[in-house]
C-alpha positions as CSV (number, residue, x, y, z in Angstrom):
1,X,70.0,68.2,74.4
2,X,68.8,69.5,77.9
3,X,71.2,67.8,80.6
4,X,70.8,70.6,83.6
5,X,68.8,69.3,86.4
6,X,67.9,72.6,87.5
7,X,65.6,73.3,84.6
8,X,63.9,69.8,85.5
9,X,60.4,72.4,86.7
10,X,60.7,74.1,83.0
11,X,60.7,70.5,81.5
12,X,57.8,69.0,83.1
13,X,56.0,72.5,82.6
14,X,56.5,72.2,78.9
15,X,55.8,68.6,79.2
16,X,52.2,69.4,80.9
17,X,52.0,72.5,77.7
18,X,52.2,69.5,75.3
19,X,49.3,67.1,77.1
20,X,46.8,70.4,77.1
21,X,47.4,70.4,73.3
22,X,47.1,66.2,73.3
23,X,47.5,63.9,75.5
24,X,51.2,62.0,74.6
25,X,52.7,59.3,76.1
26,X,56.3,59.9,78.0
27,X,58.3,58.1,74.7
28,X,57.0,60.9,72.5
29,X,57.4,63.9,74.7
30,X,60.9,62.6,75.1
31,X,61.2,62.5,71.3
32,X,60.9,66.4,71.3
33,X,62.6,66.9,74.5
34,X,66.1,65.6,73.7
35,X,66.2,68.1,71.2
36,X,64.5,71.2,72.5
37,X,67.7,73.7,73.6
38,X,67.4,76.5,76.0
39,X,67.8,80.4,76.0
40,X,67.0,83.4,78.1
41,X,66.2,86.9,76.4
42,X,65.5,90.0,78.0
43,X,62.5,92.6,78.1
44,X,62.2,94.6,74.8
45,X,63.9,92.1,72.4
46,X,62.7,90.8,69.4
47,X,62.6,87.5,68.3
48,X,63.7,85.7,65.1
49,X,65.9,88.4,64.1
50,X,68.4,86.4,62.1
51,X,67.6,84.1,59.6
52,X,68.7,80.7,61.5
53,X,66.3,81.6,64.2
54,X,63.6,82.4,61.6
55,X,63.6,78.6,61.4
56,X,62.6,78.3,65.0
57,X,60.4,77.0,67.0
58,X,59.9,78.3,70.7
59,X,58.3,77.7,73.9
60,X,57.7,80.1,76.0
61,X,58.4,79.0,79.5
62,X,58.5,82.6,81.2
63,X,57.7,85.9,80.5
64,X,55.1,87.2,77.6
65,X,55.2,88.5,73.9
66,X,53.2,90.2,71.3
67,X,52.7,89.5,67.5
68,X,52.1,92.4,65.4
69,X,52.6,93.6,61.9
70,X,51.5,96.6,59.9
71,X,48.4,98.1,58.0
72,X,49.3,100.0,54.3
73,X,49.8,103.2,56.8
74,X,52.1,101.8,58.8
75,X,50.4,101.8,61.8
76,X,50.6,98.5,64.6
77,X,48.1,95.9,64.0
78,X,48.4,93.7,67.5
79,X,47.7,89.7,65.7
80,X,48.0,87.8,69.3
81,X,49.3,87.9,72.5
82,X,51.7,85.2,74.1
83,X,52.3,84.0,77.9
84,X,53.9,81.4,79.8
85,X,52.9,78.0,77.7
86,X,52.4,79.3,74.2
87,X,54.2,78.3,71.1
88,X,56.0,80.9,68.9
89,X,56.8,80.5,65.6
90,X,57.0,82.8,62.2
91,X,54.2,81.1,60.1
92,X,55.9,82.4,57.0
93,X,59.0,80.2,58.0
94,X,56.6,77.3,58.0
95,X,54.6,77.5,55.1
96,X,55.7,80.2,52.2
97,X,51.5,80.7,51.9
98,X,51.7,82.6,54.7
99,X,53.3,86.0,53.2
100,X,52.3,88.1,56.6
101,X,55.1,90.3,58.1
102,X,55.5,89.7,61.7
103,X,57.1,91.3,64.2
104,X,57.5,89.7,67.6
105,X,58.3,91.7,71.0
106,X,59.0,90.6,74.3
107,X,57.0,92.1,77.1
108,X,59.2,90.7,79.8
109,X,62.6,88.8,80.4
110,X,61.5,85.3,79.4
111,X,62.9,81.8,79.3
112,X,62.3,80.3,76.1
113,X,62.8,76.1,74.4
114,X,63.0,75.6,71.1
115,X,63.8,74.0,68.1
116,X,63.4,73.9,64.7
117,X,60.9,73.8,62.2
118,X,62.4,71.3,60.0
119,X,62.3,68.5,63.0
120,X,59.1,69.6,63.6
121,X,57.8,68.8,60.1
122,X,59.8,65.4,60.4
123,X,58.1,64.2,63.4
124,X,54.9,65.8,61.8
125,X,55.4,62.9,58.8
126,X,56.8,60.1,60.9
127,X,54.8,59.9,64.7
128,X,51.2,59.2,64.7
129,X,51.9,61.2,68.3
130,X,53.2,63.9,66.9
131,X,51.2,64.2,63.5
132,X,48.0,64.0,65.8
133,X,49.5,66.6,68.5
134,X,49.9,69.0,65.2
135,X,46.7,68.4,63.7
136,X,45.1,69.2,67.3
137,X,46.9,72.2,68.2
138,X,46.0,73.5,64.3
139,X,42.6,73.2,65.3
140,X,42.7,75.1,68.2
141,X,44.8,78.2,66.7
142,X,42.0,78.1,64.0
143,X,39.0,77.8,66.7
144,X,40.8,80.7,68.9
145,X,41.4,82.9,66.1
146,X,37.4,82.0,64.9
147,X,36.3,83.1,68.5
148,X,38.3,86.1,68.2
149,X,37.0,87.2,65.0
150,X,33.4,86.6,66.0
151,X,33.5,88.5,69.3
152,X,35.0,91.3,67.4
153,X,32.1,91.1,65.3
154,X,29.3,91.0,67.6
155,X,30.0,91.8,71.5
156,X,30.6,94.9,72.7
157,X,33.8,96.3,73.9
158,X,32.9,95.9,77.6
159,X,32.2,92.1,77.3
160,X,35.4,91.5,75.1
161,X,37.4,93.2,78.1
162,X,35.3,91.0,80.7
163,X,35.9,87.9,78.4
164,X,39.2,89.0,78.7
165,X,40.2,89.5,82.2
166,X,38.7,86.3,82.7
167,X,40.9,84.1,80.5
168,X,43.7,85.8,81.4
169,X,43.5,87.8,84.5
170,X,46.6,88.9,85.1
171,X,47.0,90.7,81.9
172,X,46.5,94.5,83.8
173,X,49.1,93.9,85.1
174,X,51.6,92.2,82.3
175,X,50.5,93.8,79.0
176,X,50.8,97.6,78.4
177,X,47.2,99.6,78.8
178,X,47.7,100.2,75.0
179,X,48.4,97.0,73.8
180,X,45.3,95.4,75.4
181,X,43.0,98.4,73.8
182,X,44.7,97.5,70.0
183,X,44.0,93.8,70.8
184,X,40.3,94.7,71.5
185,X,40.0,96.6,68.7
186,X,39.1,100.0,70.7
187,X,41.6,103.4,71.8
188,X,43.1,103.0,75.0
189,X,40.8,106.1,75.9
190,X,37.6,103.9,75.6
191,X,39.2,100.8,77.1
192,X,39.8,103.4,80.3
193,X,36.3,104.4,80.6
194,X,35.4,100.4,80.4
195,X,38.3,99.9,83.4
196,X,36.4,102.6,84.9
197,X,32.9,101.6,84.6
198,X,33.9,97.9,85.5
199,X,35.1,99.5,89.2
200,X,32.1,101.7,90.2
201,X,30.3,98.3,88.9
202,X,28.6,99.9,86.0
């Protein structure tokens, strides 16, 4: 349970995270809340490590994190990038159909809330609230990933990076030159001559 007044900010921020998703009335949110518990990790770490926090749920209050996993050659595959707001969780903890090996990285130090997957799945099957809040936010995972898929498919590089910048604009300066390029799908060598282009205004 979360009793320290000073992370009263960090509540109502992860209280406003929740009402982007769906909008939930105060009983709900306070359903969650009295359960969510509090940690701080540093820069470089990786998350769900051991197997009780492969049961976890977090939210990331502070800081930002990337998803990746492996191709048959062992080389990085970047699946998603996560900032201040985001839920992370290891899929394959949640439903054994998802067989994916994940790997996930802090960028920065980071304040994180979670709890567990199990209580999640309960209020899931017993809250109208909660079961909708879960069937909204599935929708929009699915819809992002869609989106991403498509403009992979048929924009160029330079709009992706455009696209980009504008959704998240303070990514240049948060997310390692090479991680941005793998999450675009280019080499860091072409996403330079895009930076480059985009200030001479080409």
């Amino acid at each position: 349970m979360i009793r320290n007044e000073q992370h009263l900010r960090e509540i109502d921020f992860i209280s406003r995270s929740i009402d982007d998703v769906y909008k939930m009335s105060e009983e709900g949110k306070d359903i969650l809340m009295k359960q969510l518990l509090r940690i701080e990790k540093k820069k470089g770490e990786k998350l769900f490590i051991s197997q009780k926090e492969k049961d976890r749920v977090y939210v990331l209050v502070q800081g930002s994190f990337k998803d990746i996993s492996y191709d048959e050659e062992g080389n990085e595959m970047l699946l998603c990038l996560g900032y201040e707001g985001d839920i992370c969780m290891k899929f394959s903890s949640y439903s054994e159909e998802y067989s994916i090996d994940e790997e996930f990285i802090l960028y920065e130090n980071a304040v994180l809330y979670y709890t567990d997957i199990p209580f999640l799945k309960t209020l899931y099957e017993t809250n109208i609230e909660w079961a909708n809040w879960g069937r909204c936010l599935a929708e929009k995972v699915a819809l992002e990933w869609s989106y991403f898929a498509d403009s992979l498919r048929y924009f160029k590089a330079k709009e992706r990076y455009i696209k980009l910048l504008n959704d998240k604009p303070f990514i240049s300066n948060r997310i390692p030159l090479q991680d941005i390029a793998n999450y675009l799908g280019i080499t860091p060598v072409s996403l330079s001559r895009i930076r480059n282009k985009i200030t001479k205004g080409n």
